[in-house]
C-alpha positions as CSV (number, residue, x, y, z in Angstrom):
1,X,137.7,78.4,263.4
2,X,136.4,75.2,265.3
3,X,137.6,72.0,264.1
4,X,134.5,70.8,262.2
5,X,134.6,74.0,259.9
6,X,138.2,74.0,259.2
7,X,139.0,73.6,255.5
8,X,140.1,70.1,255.4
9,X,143.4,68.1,254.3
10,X,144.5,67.3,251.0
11,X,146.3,63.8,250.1
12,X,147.8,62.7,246.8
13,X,145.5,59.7,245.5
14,X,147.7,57.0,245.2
15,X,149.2,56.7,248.7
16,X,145.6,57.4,250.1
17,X,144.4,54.2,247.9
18,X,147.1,52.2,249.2
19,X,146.0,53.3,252.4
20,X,142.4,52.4,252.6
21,X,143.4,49.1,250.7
22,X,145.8,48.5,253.3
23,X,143.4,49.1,256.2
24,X,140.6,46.6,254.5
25,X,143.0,44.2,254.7
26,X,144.5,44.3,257.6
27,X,141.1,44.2,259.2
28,X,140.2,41.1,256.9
29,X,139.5,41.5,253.1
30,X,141.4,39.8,250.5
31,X,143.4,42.1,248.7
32,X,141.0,42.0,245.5
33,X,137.9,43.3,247.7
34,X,140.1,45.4,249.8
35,X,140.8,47.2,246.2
36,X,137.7,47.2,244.9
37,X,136.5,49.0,247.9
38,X,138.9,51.4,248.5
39,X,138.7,52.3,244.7
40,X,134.9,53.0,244.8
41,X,135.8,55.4,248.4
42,X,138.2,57.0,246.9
43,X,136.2,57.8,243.6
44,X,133.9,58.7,245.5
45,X,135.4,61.4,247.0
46,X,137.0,62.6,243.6
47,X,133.6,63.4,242.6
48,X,132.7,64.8,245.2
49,X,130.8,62.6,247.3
50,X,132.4,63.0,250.4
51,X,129.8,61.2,252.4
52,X,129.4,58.0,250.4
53,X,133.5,58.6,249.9
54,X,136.5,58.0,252.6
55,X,134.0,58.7,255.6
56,X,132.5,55.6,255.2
57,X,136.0,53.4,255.7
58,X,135.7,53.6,259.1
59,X,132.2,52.3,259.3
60,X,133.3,49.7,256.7
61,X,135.9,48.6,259.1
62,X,133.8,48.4,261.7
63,X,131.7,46.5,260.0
64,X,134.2,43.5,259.2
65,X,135.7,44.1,262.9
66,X,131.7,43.1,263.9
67,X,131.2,40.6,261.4
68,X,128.7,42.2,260.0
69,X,130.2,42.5,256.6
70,X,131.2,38.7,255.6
71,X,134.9,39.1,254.4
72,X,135.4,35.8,252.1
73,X,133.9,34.0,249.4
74,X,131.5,34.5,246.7
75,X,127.7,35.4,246.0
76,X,125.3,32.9,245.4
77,X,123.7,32.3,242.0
78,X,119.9,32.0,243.3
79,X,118.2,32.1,239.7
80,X,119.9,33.0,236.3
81,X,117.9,33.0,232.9
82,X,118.5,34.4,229.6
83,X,119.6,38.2,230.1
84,X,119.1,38.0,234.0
85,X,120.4,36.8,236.9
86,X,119.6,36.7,240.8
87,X,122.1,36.9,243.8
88,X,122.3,36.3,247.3
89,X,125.1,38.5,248.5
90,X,126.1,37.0,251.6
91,X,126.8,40.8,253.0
92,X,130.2,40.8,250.9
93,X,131.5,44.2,250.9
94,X,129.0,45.9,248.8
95,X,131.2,48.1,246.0
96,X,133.1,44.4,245.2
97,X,129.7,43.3,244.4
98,X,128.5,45.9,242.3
99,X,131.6,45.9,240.0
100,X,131.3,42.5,239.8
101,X,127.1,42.5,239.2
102,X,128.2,45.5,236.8
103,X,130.7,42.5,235.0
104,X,128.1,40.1,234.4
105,X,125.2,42.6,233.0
106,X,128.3,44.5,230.8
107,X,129.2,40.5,229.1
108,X,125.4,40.0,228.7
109,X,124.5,43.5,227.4
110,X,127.6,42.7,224.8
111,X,126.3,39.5,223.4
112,X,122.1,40.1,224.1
113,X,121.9,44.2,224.2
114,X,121.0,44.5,227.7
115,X,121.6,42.4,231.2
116,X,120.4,42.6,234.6
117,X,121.6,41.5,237.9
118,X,119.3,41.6,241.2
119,X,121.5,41.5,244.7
120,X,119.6,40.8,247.6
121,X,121.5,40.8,251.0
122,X,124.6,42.8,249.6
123,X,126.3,45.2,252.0
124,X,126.7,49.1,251.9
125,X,127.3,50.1,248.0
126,X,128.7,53.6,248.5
127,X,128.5,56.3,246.1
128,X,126.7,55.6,242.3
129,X,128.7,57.7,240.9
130,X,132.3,56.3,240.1
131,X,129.6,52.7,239.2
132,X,128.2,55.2,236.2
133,X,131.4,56.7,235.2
134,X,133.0,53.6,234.7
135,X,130.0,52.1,232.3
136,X,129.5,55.1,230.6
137,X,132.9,55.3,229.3
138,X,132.7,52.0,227.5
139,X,130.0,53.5,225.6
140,X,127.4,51.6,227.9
141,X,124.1,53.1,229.6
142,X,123.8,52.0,233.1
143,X,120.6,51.9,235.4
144,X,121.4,51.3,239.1
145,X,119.2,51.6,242.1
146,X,119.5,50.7,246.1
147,X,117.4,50.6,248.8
148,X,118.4,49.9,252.5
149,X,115.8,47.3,254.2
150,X,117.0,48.3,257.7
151,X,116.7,52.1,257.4
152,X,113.5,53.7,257.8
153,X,114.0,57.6,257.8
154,X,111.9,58.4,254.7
155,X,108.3,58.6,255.6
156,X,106.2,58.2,252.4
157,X,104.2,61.5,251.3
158,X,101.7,63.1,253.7
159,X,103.0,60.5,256.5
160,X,104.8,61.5,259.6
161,X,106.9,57.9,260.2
162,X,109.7,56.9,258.6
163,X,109.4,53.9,256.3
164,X,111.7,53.9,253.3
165,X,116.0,54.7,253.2
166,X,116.8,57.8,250.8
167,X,117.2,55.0,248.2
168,X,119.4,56.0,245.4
169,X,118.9,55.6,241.4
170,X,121.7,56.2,239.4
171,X,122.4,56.5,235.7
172,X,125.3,56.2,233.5
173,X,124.9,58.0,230.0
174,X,127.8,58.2,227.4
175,X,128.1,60.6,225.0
176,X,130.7,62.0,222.3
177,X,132.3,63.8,225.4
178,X,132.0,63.3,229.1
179,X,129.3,60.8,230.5
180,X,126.4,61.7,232.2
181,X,126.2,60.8,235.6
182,X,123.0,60.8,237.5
183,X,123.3,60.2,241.2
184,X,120.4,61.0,243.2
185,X,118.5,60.5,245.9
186,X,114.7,59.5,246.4
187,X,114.8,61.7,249.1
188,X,115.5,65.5,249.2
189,X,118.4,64.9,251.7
190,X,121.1,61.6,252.6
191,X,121.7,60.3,256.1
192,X,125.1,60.3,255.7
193,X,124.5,64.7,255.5
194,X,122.2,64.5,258.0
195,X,124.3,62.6,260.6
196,X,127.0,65.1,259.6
197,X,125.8,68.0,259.8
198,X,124.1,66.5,263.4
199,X,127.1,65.6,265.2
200,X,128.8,69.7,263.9
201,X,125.6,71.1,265.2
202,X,124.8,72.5,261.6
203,X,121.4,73.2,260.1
204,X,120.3,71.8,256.6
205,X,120.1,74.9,254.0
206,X,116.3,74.4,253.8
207,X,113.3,72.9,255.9
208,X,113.9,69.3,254.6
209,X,112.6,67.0,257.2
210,X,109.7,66.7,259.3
211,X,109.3,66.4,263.2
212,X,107.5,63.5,264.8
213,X,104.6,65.7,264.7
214,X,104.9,66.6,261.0
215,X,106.4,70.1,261.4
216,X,108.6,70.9,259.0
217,X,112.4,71.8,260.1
218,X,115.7,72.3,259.4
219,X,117.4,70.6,262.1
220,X,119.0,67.4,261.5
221,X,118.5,66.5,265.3
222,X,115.0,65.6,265.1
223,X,116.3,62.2,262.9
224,X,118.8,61.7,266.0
225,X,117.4,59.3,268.9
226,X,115.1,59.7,270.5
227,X,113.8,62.0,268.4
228,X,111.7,60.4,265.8
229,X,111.4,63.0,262.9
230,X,111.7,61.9,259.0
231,X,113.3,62.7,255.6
232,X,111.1,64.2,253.2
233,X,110.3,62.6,249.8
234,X,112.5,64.4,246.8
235,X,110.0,66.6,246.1
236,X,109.3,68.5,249.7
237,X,106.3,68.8,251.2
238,X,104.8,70.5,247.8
239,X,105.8,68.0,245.1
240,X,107.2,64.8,247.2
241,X,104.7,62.9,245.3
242,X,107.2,62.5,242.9
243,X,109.8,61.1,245.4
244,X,107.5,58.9,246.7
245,X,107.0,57.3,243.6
246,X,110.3,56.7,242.6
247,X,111.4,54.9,246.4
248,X,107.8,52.9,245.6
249,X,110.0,51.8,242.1
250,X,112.5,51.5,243.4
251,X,111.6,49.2,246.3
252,X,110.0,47.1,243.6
253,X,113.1,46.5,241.5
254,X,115.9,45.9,244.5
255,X,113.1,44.2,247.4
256,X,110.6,42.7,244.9
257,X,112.9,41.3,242.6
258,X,114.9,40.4,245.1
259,X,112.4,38.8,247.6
260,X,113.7,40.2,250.1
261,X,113.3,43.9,251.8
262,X,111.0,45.7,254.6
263,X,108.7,42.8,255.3
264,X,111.8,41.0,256.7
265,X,115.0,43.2,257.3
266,X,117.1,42.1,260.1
267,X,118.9,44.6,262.1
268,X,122.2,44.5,259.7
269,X,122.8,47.6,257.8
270,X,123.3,46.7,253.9
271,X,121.3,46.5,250.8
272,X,119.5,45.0,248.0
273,X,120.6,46.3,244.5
274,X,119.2,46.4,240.6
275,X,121.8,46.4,237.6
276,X,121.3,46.8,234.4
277,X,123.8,47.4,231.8
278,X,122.2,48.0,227.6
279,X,124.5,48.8,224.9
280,X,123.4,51.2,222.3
281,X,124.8,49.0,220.0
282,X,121.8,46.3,219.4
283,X,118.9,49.2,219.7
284,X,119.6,52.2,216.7
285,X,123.7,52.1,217.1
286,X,126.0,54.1,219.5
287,X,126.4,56.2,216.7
288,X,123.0,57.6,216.8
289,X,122.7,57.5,220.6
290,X,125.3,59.7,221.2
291,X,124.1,62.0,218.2
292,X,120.9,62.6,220.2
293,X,122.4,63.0,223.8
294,X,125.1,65.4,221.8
295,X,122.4,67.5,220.6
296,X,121.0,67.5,223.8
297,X,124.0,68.6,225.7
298,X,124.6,70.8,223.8
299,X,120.9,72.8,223.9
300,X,121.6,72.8,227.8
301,X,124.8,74.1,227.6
302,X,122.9,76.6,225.0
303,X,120.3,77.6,227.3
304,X,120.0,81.3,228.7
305,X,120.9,80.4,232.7
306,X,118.8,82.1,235.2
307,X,119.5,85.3,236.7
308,X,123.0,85.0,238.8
309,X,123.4,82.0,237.9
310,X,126.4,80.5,235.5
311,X,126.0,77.9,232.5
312,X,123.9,75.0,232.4
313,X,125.5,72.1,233.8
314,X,125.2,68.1,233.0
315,X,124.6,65.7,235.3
316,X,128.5,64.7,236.5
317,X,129.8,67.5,234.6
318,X,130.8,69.5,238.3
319,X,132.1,65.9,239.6
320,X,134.4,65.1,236.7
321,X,136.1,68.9,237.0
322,X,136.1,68.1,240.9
323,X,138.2,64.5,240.2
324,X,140.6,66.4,237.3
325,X,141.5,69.3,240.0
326,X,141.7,66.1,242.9
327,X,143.7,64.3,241.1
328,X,146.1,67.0,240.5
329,X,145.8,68.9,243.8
330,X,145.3,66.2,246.1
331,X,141.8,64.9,247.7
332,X,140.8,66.7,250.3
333,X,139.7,65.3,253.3
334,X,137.5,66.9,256.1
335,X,138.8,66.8,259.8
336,X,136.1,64.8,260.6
337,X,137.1,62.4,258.4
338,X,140.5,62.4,259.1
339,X,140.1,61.8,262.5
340,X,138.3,58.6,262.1
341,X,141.3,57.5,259.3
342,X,143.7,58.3,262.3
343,X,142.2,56.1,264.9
344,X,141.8,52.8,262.6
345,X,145.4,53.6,261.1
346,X,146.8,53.6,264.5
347,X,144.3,50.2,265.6
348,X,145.0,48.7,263.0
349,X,148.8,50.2,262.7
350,X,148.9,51.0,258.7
351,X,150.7,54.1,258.4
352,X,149.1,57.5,257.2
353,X,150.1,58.4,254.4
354,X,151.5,62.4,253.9
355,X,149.0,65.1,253.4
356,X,149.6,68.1,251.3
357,X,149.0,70.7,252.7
């Protein structure tokens, strides 16, 4: 079985926090970002995903090593009124922050109902995910988006050249049981997926990008250079209307808000970021929030599932039975991604910690 197909590695969680917090700092993050990240990698992988999870620490890394991801300090307060504020990141290490944008909008939601927190100039954030899980469980909703000015692999509908990055909107909804957890894509694919499934010389399971002449294909080399091919909208080419429209909001509420997106990019991977945090609380009450989303999960759960297919499923719900089995059975790791841990644990000597199997 070739290497890139191999089932991969499993790791108990703790050592393989310590590990990525280790390697953070060793290549320059205090220890509280250093956590911070390595906590948002490492949930990220929990929940299964494993290309917003530990196979982005070695980019990371790189990205300090480069000085492209500014290690110390704070963000700047650029505007702050009422229920909002406005940041200038600085290109701190992105899942740092979030948690810390997430912070602010959580105190203001507490006193005001709702707060909001616009990062411009923020680094790489990572999965949504583990950001919705953790509001969601304080009985908070949480709206999140990202778009990545420098990327450019999404061409809008009915165009042939990339403009937009498969910006991501996620959603944290609590409920009387497990949170919902929206994490999705404006686009019907990632680049992480892409550029992974590129460098195994793997197809994509369906026609989801387009070739510099607007054919439609399967084959995520046409987004390698020099090739020039595009993502297509979420949606496809029958319904990626709908995608478009939601990158168009979503450029609005990171880049507008922000002042500062496409128009004027730089060549520095990163991102600008919406937060907003609203507690149920100061609308009708949490009580009658999570009756409504109760009744609702429970009518999908409910609902006849097509043919061959098993129960209904909530947004998250496959994710959280992922992290319980993980966190018992170890997190498993693919040999790509372990290879990649191996070379920076050896640069930067932090030892590996002990797989499982």
């Amino acid at each position: 079985m070739p290497a890139e197909h191999a089932p991969g590695s499993r790791f108990p969680v703790a050592p393989l926090r310590r590990f990525a917090s280790a390697t953070l700092q060793r290549a320059g993050l205090p220890e509280d970002k250093a956590q911070d990240v390595a906590d948002i990698l490492i949930e990220g992988d929990l929940l299964g995903h494993d290309t917003h999870g530990l196979q982005l620490l070695g980019t990371y890394l790189g990205e300090i090593e480069a000085g492209r991801m500014t290690a110390q300090g704070d963000p700047e307060v650029v505007a702050s009124a009422g229920v909002v504020q406005a940041w200038d990141g600085r290109r701190l290490p992105g899942p740092w922050l979030t948690l810390r944008a997430i912070d602010v909008a959580t105190r203001l939601a507490r006193t005001h109902g709702t707060g909001i927190v616009n990062i411009r100039r923020s680094h790489h954030i990572a999965a949504l995910a583990p950001y919705a899980q953790r509001v969601a469980d304080q009985g908070l909703v949480l709206l999140l988006m990202s778009s990545a000015p420098a990327a450019s692999s999404v061409a809008p509908f009915g165009g042939t050249r990339g403009l937009f990055s498969p910006s991501p909107i996620g959603v944290g909804i609590p409920t009387g049981g497990d949170p919902m957890m929206v994490d999705v894509s404006t686009s019907i694919t990632t680049n992480g997926l892409t550029g992974r499934l590129a460098k195994e010389g793997r197809k994509l399971p369906g026609e989801w990008l387009i070739d510099e002449e607007g054919a439609l294909s399967d084959d995520p080399a046409v987004l390698q250079l020099p090739r020039a091919g595009t993502i297509l909208p979420l949606g496809g080419r029958d319904a990626g209307h709908k995608g478009y429209g939601l990158s168009l909001m979503v450029e609005a509420l990171t880049a507008g808000l922000g002042g500062q997106g496409r128009s004027d990019p730089g060549p520095r991977w990163g991102g600008t970021v919406f937060v907003q945090v609203m507690d149920p609380h100061f609308f009708n009450g949490r009580e009658a929030f999570e009756q409504q989303m109760d009744w609702v999960t429970q009518q999908c759960h409910a609902n006849p599932p097509v043919q061959g297919g098993g129960r209904v499923r909530l947004p998250g719900e496959r994710g959280l039975a992922l992290r319980a089995r993980q966190l018992a059975e170890g997190v498993e790791l693919k040999p790509s991604v372990l290879q990649s841990l191996r070379e920076w644990a050896q640069k930067l000597s932090v030892e590996m910690p002990q797989a499982l199997t």
